[in-house]
C-alpha positions as CSV (number, residue, x, y, z in Angstrom):
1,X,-85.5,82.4,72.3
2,X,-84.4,80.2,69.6
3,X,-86.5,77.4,71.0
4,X,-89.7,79.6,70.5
5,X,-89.0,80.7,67.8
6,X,-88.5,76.9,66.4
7,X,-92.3,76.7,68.4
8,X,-93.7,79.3,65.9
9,X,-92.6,78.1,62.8
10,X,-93.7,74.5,63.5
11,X,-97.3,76.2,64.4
12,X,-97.2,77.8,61.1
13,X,-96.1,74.7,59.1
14,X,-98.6,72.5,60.8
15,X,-100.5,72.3,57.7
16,X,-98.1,71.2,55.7
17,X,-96.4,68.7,57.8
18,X,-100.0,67.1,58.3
19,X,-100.3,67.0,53.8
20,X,-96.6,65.7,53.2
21,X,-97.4,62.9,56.2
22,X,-100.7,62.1,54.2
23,X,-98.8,62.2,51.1
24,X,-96.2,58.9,52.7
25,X,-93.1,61.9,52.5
26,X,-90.8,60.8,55.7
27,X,-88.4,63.5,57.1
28,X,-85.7,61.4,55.6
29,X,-87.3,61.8,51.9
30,X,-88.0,65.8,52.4
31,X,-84.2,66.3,53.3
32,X,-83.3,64.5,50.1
33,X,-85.6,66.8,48.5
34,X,-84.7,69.6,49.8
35,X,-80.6,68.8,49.0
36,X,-82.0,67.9,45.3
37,X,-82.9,71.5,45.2
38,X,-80.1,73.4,46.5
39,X,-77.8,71.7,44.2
40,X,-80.6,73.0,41.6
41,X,-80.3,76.3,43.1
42,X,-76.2,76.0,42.9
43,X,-76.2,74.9,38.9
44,X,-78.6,77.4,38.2
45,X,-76.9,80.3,40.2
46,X,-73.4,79.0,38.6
47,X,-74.7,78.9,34.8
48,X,-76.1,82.4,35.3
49,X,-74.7,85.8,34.6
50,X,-76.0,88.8,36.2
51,X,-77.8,89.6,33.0
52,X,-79.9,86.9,33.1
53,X,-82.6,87.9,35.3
54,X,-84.7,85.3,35.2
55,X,-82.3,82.5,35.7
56,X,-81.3,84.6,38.8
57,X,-85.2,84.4,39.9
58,X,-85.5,80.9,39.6
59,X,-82.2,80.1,41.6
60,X,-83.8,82.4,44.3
61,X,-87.2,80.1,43.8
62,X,-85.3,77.0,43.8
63,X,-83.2,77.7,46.9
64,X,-86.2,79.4,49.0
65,X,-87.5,75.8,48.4
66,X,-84.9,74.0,49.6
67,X,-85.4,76.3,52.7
68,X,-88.6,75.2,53.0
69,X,-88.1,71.7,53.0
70,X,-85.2,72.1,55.3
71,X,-87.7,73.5,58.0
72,X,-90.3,70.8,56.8
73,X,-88.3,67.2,57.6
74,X,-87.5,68.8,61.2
75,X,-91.5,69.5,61.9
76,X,-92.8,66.2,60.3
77,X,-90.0,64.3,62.3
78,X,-90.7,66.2,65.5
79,X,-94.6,66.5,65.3
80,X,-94.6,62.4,63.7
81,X,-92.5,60.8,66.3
82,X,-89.9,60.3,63.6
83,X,-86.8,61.3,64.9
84,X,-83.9,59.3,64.4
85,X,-79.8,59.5,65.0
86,X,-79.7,58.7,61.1
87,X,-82.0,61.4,60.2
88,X,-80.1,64.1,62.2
89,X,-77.2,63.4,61.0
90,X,-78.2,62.9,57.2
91,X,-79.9,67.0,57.4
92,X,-77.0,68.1,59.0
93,X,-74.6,66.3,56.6
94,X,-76.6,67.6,53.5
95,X,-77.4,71.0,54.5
96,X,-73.8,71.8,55.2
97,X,-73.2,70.5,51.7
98,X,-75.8,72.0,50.1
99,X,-74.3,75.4,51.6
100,X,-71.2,74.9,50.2
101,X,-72.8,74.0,46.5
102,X,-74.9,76.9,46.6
103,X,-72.3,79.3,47.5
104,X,-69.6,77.8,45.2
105,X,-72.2,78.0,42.2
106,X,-73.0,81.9,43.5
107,X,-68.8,82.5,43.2
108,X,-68.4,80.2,39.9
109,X,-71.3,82.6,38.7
110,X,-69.8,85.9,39.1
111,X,-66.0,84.4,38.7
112,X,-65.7,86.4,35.1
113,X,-66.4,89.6,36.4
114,X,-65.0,89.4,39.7
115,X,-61.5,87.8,38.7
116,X,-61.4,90.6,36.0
117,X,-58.9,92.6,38.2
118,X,-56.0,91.6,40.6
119,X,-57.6,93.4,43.7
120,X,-60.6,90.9,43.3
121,X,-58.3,87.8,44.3
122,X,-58.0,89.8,47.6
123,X,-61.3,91.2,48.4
124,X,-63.7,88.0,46.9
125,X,-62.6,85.5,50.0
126,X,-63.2,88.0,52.5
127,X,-66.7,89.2,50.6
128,X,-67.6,85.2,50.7
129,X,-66.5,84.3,54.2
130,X,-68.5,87.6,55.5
131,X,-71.9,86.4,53.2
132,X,-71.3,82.6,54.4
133,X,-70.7,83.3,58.1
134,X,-74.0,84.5,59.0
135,X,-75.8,81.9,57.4
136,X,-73.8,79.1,59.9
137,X,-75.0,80.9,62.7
138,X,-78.5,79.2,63.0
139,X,-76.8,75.7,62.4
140,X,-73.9,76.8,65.0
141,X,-77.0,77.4,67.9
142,X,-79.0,74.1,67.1
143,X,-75.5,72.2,67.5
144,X,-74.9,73.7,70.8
145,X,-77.9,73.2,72.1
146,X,-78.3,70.3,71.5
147,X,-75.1,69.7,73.2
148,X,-76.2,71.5,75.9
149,X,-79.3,69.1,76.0
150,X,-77.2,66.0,75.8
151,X,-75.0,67.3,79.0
152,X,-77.9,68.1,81.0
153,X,-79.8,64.5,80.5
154,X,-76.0,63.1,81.4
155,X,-76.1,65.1,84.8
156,X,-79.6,64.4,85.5
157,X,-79.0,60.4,85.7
């Protein structure tokens, strides 16, 4: 399932992989993109109240980006014949960083109201950890399968 869905969404970016290739961007240089904006997305959530509305929107903007180039380096690697032990390792390393910046500026945003009373202290870590678990998920299934893919090309020898 996951492996056609991965299919789809490489179809759809095709496009783009085939511009940012044009354009000299390796899969190395769009990850270090992509982690340039999610620590955007993480000072812009933290400096924001919930009053500021547009702040919010361009945290969303910036992040949604960052998403974006995420699934980007993994096409133009894939579809370029890019793929390197380095580069895996470098957008697993950042992505699990820039998922920790963006939800630490996401807490630091809303610390003033939330720490306002002493039940918060309680129910904010287990608000977090149910927000942040869901999102590890997709990263959780790419590491097993390619785990999965590692034992079966052991066997196969």
């Amino acid at each position: 399932m996951l492996t056609k869905l991965k299919q789809q969404i490489q179809q759809m970016l095709s496009a783009e992989a085939r511009v940012a290739h044009k354009m000299g961007f390796t899969p190395n240089i769009v990850t270090v993109i992509g982690f340039v904006l999610s620590v955007s997305a993480a000072v812009t959530y933290g400096l924001t109240s919930a009053q500021q509305t547009l702040w919010l929107l361009v945290a969303v903007v910036l992040l949604m980006a960052s998403g974006f180039c995420d699934t980007l380096d993994g096409i133009l690697a894939r579809t370029y014949h890019q793929t390197t032990r380095f580069g895996g390792l470098l957008d697993s390393l950042l992505d699990r960083y820039a998922d920790v910046l963006v939800l630490a500026g996401v807490i630091f945003s809303g610390a003033s109201v939330l720490f306002s009373s002493a039940l918060s202290f309680l129910v904010q870590p287990l608000a977090w950890l149910w927000l942040w678990l869901p999102s590890q998920v997709p990263s959780w299934l790419a590491i097993r399968e390619r785990v999965q893919k590692r034992q079966a090309s052991r066997w196969s020898r």
